[in-house]
RODO-2510 file (C-alpha; in nm, 4 decimals, decimal comma):
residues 195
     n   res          X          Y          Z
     1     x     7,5354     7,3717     9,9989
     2     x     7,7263     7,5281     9,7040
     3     x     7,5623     7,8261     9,5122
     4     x     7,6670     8,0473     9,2878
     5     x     7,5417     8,3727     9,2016
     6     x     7,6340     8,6563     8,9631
     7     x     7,5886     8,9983     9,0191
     8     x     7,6345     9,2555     8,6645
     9     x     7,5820     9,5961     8,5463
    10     x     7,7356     9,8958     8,4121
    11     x     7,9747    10,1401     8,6457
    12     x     7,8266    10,2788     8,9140
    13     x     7,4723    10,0656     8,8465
    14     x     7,4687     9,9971     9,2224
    15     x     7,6333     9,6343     9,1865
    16     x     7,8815     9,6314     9,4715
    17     x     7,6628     9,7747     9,7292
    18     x     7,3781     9,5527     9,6290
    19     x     7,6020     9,2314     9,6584
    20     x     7,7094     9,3437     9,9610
    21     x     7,4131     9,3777    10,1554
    22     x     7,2954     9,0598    10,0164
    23     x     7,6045     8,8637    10,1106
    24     x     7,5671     8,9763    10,4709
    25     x     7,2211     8,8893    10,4979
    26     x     7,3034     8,5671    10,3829
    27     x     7,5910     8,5123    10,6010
    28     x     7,3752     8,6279    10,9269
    29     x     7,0966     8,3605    10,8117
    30     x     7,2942     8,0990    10,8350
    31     x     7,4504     8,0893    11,1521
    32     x     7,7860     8,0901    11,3241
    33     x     7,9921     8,3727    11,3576
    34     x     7,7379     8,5710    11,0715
    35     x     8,0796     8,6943    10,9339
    36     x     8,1187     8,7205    10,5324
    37     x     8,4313     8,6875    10,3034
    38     x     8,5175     8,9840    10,0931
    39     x     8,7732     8,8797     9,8270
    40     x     8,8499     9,1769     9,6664
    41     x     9,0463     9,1392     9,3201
    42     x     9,1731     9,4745     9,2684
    43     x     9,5436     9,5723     9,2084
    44     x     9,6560     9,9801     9,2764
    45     x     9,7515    10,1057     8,9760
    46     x     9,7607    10,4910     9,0918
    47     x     9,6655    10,7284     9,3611
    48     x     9,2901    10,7954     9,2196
    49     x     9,2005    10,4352     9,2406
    50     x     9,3781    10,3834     9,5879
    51     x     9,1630    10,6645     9,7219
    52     x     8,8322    10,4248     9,5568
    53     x     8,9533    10,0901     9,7228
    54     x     9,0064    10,2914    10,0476
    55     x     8,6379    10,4346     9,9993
    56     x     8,5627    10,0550     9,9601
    57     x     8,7467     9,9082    10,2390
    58     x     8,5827    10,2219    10,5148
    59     x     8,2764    10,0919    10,3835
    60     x     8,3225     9,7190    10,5190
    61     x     8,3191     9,6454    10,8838
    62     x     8,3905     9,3785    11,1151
    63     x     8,1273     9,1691    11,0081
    64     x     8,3589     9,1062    10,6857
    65     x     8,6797     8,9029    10,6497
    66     x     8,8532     9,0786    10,4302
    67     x     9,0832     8,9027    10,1685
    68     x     9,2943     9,0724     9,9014
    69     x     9,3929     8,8312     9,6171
    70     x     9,4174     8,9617     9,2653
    71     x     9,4313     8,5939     9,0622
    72     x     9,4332     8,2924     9,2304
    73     x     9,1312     8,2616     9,4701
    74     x     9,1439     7,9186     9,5040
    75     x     9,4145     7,9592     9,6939
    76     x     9,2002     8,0235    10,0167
    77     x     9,0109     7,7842    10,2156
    78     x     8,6126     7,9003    10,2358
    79     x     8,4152     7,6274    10,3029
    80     x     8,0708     7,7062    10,4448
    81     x     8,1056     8,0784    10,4299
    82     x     7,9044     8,3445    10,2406
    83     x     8,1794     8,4906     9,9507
    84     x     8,1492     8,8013     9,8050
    85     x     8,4221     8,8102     9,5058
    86     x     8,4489     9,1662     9,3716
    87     x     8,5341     9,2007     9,0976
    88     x     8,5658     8,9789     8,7929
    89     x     8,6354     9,2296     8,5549
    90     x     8,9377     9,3621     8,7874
    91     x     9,0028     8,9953     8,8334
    92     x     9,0526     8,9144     8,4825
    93     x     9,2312     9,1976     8,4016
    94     x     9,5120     9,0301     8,6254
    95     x     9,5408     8,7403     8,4255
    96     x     9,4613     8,9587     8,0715
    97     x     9,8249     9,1743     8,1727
    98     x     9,9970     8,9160     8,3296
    99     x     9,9900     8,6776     8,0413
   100     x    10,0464     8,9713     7,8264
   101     x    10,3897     9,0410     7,8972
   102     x    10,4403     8,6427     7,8156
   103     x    10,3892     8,7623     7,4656
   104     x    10,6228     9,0367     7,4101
   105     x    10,4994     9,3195     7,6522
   106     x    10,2465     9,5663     7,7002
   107     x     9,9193     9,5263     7,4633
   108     x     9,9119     9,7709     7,2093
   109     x     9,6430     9,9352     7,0784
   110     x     9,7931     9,9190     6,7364
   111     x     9,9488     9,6164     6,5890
   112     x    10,0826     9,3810     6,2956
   113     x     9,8709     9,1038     6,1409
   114     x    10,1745     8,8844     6,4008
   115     x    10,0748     9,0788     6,6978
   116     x     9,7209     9,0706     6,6318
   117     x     9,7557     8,6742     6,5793
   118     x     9,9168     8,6580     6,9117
   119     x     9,7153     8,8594     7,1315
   120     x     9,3857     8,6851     6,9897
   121     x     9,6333     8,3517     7,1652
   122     x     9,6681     8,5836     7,4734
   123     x     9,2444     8,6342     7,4799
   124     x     9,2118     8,2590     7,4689
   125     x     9,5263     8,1959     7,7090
   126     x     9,3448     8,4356     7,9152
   127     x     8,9782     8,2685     7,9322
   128     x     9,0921     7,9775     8,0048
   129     x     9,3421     8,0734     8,3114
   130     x     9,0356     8,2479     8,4486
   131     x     8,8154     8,0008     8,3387
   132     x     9,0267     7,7371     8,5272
   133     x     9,0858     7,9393     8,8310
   134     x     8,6961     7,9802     8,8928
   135     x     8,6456     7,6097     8,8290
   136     x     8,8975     7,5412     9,1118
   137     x     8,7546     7,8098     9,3600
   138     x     8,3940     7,7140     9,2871
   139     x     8,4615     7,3321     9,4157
   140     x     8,4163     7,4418     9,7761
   141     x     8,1162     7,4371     9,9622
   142     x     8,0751     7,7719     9,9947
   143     x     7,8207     8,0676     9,8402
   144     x     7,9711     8,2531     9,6080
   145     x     7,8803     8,6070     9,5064
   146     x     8,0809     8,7331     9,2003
   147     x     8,0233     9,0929     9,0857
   148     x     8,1149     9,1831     8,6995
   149     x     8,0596     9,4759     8,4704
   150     x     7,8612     9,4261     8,1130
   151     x     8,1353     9,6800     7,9796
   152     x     7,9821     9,5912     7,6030
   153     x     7,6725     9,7377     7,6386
   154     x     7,8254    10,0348     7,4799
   155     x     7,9388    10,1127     7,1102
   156     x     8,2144     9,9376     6,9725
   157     x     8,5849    10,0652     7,0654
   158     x     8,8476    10,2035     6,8045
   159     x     9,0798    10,0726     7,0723
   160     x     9,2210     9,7311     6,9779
   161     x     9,3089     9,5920     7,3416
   162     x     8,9700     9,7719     7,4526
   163     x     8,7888     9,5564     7,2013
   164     x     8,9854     9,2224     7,2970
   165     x     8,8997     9,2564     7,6831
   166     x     8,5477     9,3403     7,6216
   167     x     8,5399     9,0333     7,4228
   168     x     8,7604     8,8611     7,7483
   169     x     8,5021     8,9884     8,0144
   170     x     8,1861     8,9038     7,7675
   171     x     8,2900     8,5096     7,7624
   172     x     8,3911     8,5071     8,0975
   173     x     8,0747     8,6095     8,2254
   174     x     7,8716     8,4355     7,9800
   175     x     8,0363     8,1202     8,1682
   176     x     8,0066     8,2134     8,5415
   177     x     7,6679     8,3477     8,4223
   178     x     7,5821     7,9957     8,2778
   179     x     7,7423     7,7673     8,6136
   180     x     7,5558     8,0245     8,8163
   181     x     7,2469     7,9511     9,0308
   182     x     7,0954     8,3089     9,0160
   183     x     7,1955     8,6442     8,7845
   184     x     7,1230     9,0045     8,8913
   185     x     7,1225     9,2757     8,6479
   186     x     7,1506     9,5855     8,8233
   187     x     7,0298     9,8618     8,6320
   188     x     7,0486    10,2131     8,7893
   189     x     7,0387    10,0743     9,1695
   190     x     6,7157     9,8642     9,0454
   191     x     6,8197     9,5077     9,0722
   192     x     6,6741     9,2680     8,7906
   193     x     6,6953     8,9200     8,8226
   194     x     6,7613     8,7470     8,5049
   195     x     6,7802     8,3966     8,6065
***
């Protein structure tokens, strides 16, 4: 039976962890091998956040099935398992630089009223990539477990592309939040279920 649930918080609110223990206790529960899928979304961009995914990846035994895939998830077959996609905002980010250099190269932080016009496009172009990648991964029968950050809790950013992928990541999970079965605000370890 398909399910859907979304995990969010700020960094280091305890979201990961919490997802993971819950995805393994669901996978055990229902049977079969008791083995999980960990899709984890994350490109290296440098050494400091190599050393965090290998923190990650020492963390996960061999109850996991570890899959790497940084955009298109529905790409791999998961019927019936327990999922535990981490993360969207990582995930999105993909998609947010990737379609980025469609228009012209990197995002500036600075830009002309024809920039501007065009990375609003990219924003949209964005949502709906992602948007249309979870709809295809989400058709399998499969639990999902998607963990996001609520990056716009905070003030708003004099940084231009800061401000357009906080507005990305807000719509994004707005919609997983609203196709999912159960939300979990983590708020300093403390999860707080929302729906």
């Amino acid at each position: 039976m398909k399910r859907i649930i979304l995990v969010t918080g700020g960094q280091r609110s305890g979201k990961s962890t919490y997802a993971e223990k819950m995805v393994l206790e669901m996978a055990a529960a229902q049977g079969g091998d008791g083995r999980a899928v960990y899709m984890a979304t994350s490109r290296i961009w440098d050494e400091e956040f190599a050393r965090r995914v290998q923190i990650h990846k020492e963390r996960r035994g061999a109850q996991w099935i570890n899959v790497e895939e940084p955009k298109f998830l529905g790409n791999h077959n998961v019927e019936g398992r327990v999922v535990l996609i981490d993360c969207v905002t990582l995930w999105s980010t993909n998609f947010f630089f990737d379609l980025s250099e469609g228009i012209g190269g990197e995002v500036k932080s600075t830009m002309s009223a024809e920039e501007a016009e065009r990375s609003v496009s990219l924003v949209e172009r964005t949502l709906e990539a992602v948007k249309g990648e979870f709809d295809r991964f989400v058709e399998q029968d499969a639990t999902f477990v998607f963990v996001t950050n609520e990056i716009g809790l905070s003030g708003v950013s004099e940084n231009k592309v800061q401000r357009q992928f906080t507005d990305l990541l807000g719509w994004l999970n707005q919609y997983i939040a609203s196709r999912a079965d159960e939300v979990v605000f983590m708020v300093s370890g403390i999860p707080v279920k929302i729906k």
